[in-house]
N, C-alpha and C positions, 0 to 999 in steps of 0.2 A: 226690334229694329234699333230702339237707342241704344242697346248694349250690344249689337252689331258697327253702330257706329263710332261711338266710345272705343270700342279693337282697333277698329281700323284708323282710328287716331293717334292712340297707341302709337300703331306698330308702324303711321308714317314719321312721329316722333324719334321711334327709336332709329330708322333707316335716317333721320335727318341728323341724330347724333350722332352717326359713325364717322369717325375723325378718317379726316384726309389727310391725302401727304401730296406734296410734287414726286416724291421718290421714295421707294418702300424699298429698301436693300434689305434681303432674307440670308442670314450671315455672315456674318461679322471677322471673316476671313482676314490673311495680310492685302486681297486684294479688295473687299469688301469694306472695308474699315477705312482703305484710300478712298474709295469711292466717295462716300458717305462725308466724311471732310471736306475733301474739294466739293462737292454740288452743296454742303450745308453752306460755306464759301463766300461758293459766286452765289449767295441768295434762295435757295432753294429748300420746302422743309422736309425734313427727312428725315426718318424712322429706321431705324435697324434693330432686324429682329435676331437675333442669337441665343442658341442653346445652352451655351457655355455662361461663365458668369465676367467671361475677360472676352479682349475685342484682341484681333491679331492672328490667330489660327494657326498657321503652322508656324510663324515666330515666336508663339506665345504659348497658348493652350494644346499643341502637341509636342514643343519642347524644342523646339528644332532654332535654338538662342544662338547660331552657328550662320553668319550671313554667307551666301556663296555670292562671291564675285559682286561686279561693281565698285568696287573701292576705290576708285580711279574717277568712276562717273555718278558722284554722289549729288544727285539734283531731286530738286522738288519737294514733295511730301517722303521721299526714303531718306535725303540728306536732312530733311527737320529731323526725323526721328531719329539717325546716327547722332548727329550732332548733339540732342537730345540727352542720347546715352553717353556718349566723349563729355558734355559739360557734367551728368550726376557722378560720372568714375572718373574724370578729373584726366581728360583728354584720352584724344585717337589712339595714342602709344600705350594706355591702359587698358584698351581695350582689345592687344593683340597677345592674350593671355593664353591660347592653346594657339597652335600650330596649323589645322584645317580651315582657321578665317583669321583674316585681320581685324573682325570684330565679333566680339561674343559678348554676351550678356546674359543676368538670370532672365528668364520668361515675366517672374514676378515682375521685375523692373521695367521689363518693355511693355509689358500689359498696364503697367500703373502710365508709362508715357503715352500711348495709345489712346489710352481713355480721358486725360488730360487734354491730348490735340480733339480729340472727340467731341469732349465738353465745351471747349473754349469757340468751337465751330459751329455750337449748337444745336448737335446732332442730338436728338430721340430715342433712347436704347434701351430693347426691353428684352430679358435675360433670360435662359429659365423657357420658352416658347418655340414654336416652328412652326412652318406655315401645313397648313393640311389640306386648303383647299381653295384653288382660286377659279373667279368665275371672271368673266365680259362682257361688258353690255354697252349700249349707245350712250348712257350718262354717266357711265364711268369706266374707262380704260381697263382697270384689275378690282374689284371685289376680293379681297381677302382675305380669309375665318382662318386661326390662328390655334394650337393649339390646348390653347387656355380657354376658349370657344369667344374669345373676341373679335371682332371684323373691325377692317380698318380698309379705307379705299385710295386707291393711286392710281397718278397720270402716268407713271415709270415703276417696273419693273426689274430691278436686278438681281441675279443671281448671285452671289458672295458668299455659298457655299462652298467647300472642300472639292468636292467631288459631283458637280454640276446637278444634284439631285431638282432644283427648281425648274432647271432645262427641259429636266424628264418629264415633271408635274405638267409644265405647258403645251408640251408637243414640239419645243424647239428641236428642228433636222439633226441628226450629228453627224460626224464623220463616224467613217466605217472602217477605219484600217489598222483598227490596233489589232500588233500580232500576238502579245504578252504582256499582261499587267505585272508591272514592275513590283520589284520586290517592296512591301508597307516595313515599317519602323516604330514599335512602342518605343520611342525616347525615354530615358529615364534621367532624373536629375537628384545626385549623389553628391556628400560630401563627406569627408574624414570629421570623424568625432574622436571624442576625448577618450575611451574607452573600447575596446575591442565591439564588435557588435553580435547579437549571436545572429549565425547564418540560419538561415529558413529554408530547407528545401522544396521547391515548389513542384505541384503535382506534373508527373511524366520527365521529370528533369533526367537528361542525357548527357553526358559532360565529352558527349562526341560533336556534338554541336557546335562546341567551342573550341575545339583542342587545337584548331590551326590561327586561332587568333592573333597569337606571336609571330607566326609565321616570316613575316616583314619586318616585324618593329619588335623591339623589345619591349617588356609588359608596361613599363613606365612611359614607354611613347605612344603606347598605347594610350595610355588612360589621360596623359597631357594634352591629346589631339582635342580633347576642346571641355578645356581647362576655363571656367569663367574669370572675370575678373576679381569676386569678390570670394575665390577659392574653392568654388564647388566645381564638380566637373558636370556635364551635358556627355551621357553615353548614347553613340548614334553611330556605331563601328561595325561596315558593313562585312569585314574577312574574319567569322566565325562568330559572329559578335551577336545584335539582336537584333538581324533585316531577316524579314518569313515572308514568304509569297504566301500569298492568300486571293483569291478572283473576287476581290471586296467590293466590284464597282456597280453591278448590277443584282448586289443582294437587297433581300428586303433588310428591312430596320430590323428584326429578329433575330434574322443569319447574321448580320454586320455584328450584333453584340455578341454572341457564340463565337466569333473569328475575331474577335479583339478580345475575347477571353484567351486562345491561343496563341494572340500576340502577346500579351502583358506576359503568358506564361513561357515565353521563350526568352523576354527581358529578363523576370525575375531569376530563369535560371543562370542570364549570363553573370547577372550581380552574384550570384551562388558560388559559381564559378572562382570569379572572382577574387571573392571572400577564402576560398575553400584549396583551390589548388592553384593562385595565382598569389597568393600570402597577403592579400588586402585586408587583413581584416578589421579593419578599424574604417572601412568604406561602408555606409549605406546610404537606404532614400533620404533625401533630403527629409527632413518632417516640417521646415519651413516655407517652402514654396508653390507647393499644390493645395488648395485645402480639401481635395479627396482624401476617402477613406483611405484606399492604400497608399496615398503618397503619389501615384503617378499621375500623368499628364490627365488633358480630359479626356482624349482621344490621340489616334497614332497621326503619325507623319505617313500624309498619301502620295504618292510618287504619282500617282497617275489620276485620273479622272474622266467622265464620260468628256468627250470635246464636240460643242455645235458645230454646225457647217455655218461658217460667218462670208460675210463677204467678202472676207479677204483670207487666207489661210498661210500663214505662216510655215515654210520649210525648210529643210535645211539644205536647200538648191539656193534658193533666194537667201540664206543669209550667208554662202558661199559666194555665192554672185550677184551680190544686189543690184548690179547695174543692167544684169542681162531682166531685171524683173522692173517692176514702176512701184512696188510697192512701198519703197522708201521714199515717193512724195506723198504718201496717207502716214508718214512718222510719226508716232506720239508715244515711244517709250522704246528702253536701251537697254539690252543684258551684255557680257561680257564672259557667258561661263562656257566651259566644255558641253558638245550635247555629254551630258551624266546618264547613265541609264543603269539600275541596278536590276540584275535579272541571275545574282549568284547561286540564288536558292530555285530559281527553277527547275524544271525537270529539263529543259531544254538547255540549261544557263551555258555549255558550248557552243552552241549555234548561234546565240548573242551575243558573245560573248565580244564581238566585233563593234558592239555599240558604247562600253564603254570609254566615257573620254574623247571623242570626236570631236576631232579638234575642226573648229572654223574659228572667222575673225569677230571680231564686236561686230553687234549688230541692233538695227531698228526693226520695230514691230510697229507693224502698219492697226490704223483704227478699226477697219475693217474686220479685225478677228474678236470685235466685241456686239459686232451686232449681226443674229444670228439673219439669213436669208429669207426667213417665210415667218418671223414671229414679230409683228409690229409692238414699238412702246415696253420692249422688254430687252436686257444687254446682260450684258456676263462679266463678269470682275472677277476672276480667281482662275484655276487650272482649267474651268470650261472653256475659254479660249478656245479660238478656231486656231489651233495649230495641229501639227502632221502629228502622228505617233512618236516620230525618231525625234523631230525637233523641241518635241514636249519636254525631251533631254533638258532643256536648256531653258524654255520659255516657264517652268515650274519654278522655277527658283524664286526665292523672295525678292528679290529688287526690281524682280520683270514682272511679277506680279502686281506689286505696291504701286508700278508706274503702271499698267494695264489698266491696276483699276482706277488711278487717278484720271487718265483720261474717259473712263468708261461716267466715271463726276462728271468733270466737265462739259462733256455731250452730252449727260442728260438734264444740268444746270440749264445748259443753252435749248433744248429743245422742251423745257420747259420755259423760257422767259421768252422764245419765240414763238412758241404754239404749234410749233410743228411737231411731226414725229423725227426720232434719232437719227433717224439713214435719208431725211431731208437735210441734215445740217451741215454745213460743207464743211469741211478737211479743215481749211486754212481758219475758220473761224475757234474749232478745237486747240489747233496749234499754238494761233494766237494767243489762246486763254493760257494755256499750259505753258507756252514761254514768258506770260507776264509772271508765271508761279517760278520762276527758274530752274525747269524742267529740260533736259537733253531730249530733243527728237529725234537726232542723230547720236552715233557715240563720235563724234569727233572729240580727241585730247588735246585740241590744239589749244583751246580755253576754255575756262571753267564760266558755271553760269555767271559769279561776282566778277569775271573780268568784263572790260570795254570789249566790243565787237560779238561777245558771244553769239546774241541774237541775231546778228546780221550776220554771221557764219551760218547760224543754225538754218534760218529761214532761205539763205542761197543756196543750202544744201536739201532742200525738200522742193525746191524750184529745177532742180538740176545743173545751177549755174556752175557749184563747184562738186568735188566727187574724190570722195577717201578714198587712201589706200588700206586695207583690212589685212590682217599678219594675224598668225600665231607665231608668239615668241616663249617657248617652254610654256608657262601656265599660263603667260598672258596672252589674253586676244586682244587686239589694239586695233585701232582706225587712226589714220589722219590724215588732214588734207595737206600738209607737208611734214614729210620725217623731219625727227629732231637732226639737225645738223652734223652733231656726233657720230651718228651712225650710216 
């Protein structure tokens, strides 16, 4: 009997050590990583669990150092972190060193500012782990046994995974309408060295693969499209170059690393390539920037991702016609890109061929596509967003991320310092928090967050008082509530 009860001592000891959080983000994503900042913040304590040994995901740890769009509407936790990089390379105009963005940077560098705003937030970060199994109960929200066989318990739940895998573990709904999983991308990051290099041919290497690469640009505009600042290039060139479709969204962990083996191995043939019949050869992997074995990323650049059914769903009706929709009064983050869809290497890739580049104007993304309809005390911060298939075009990219998940922080900061659950906290009190961060809820150009009146523009325009006009002008999509005068 006493060494019956002596156990049960124990093991309520050890249930009484397992450390809590307000907020458990399970990784460490570009929207995961916003998260986890803004709720560490406004007050909240908060743990992020990630695989990788860098926070940022596809800005960072899959290479993709190449911002799309926004450059115009640089607010909140995405404007610290540009500006971040403009003050280490020594301004904005250093930073428009390839041609496909007006900002590039090495991964290495955004990963070190990342972890910097991370730290200074007082955010929690354990590296190296994943979650493997979570449980619910009446005295605590999420129970969660962690790879490494650790447990750690939370009032909030977020996803800030790549590819919404946490969604799946819980049973959050998704949407059902994807027709084709976009083409994936092993990014590789290259620099010219002092010495010729010797080429490596890699297994199954085809040099049919790549023979249309030129096709548009010539070899050196090729390889300048996204040229860093501190002279390395970032290869992500989807016309013959190294985008491979692969159905990577609902494999197991086992298939996923078999089919990132035949990812890496379609990059290494384009550097081959390259090297061999394009006369580079004094190009290879960087050997300073990854500290993987082969030099490459940790994982690929995912274009696509399973996506929950959230309360609100994101389309590209509504960002064509926001006004025929109400979701731009639930505002809490801004993109500016083409829907983009890569679908070259499918078997179909004529029949989609119709999705590349779709053009609509700047647009907001309502709160509602981060909390999923039927999973209490658990939200999404990265490509699981509730948006459509086609619009995912557009809602993937990093700056609509970064803000997605800052406000996916924010709600759950606030729904922990209120005691409620996330889909009780009203709109305008997220908003609120997000424009004291000087965050866009709209993309109005007419003022930036540091000018006078921004907020009181912002805030009349999620009330309906006032109402942009939205254009595409060549690459640019623009909003404003009054054109500039000249035009």
């Amino acid at each position: 009997m006493t060494k019956r009860l002596i156990g049960a001592g124990l093991t309520l000891l050890l249930l009484g050590c397992t450390p809590r959080y307000d907020i458990v983000i399970v990784g460490g994503g570009a929207g995961g990583t916003a998260a986890a900042i803004e709720a560490a913040r406004d007050g909240a304590k908060v743990l992020v669990v990630e695989q990788t040994p860098w926070l940022g995901g596809m800005l960072t740890s899959a290479g993709v150092s190449a911002i799309d769009g926004n450059y115009r509407l640089r607010g909140g936790l995405f404007g610290e972190f540009t500006d971040s990089l403009a003050l280490r390379y020594g301004g904005y105009e250093k930073l428009k060193s390839g041609w496909v963005s007006n900002i590039l940077f090495n991964p290495r560098v955004g990963a070190e500012v990342l972890r910097n705003m991370a730290d200074e937030a007082g955010v929690e970060l354990r590296t190296g782990v994943s979650l493997c199994h979570s449980e619910r109960s009446e005295e605590s929200p999420w129970d969660l046994t962690l790879s490494d066989g650790s447990r750690v318990k939370a009032r909030i739940l977020i996803d800030g995974t790549e590819l919404g895998d946490v969604a799946r573990m819980v049973g959050a709904a998704e949407l059902q309408d994807r027709m084709a999983t976009q083409d994936m991308t092993y990014v590789a990051i290259v620099k010219e060295y002092e010495q010729p290099v010797t080429p490596v041919k890699p297994e199954g290497y085809d040099p049919r693969y790549y023979q249309d690469c030129c096709d548009s640009w010539d070899k050196d505009m090729m390889l300048s499209y996204g040229r860093l600042p501190d002279g390395y290039y970032m290869l992500n060139w989807p016309q013959g170059g190294n985008d491979i479709w692969i159905e990577y969204i609902d494999m197991s962990p086992e298939e996923r690393a078999e089919a990132f083996k035949k990812a890496k191995l379609r990059t290494l043939g384009y550097i081959y390539y390259l090297q061999t019949e394009l006369g580079f050869s004094y190009i290879g992997l960087a050997d300073d920037v990854y500290p993987t074995e082969d030099r490459l990323p940790f994982f690929p650049y995912f274009r696509d991702a399973r996506r929950i059914a959230g309360r609100d769903t994101m389309t590209v009706e509504s960002a064509k016609r926001p006004y025929d929709f109400d979701l731009y009064t639930r505002a809490v983050a801004v993109g500016d890109y083409p829907v983009d869809h890569h679908h070259k290497q499918h078997p179909r890739h004529e029949e989609l061929a119709h999705l590349w580049f779709g053009k609509i104007p700047s647009f907001s993304v309502p709160l509602g596509v981060v909390i999923p309809i039927d999973t209490d005390n658990f939200l999404v911060a990265d490509k699981a967003m509730s948006s459509s298939w086609e619009m995912n075009g557009s809602t993937r990219l990093q700056p609509v991320v970064m803000g997605v998940g800052q406000a996916a922080g924010a709600l759950a900061a606030i729904a922990v310092k209120k005691g409620v659950k996330p889909h009780e906290v009203p709109v305008s009190d997220v908003q609120s928090l997000l424009l004291d961060h000087g965050c866009y809820l709209l993309p109005f150009l007419d003022l930036k967050p540091s000018e006078p009146g921004f907020r009181e523009l912002q805030e009349a325009g999620v009330r309906g008082e006032v109402k942009g006009i939205g254009r595409s002008v060549g690459w640019a999509n623009e909003t404003w509530v009054k054109l500039p005068e000249n035009e």
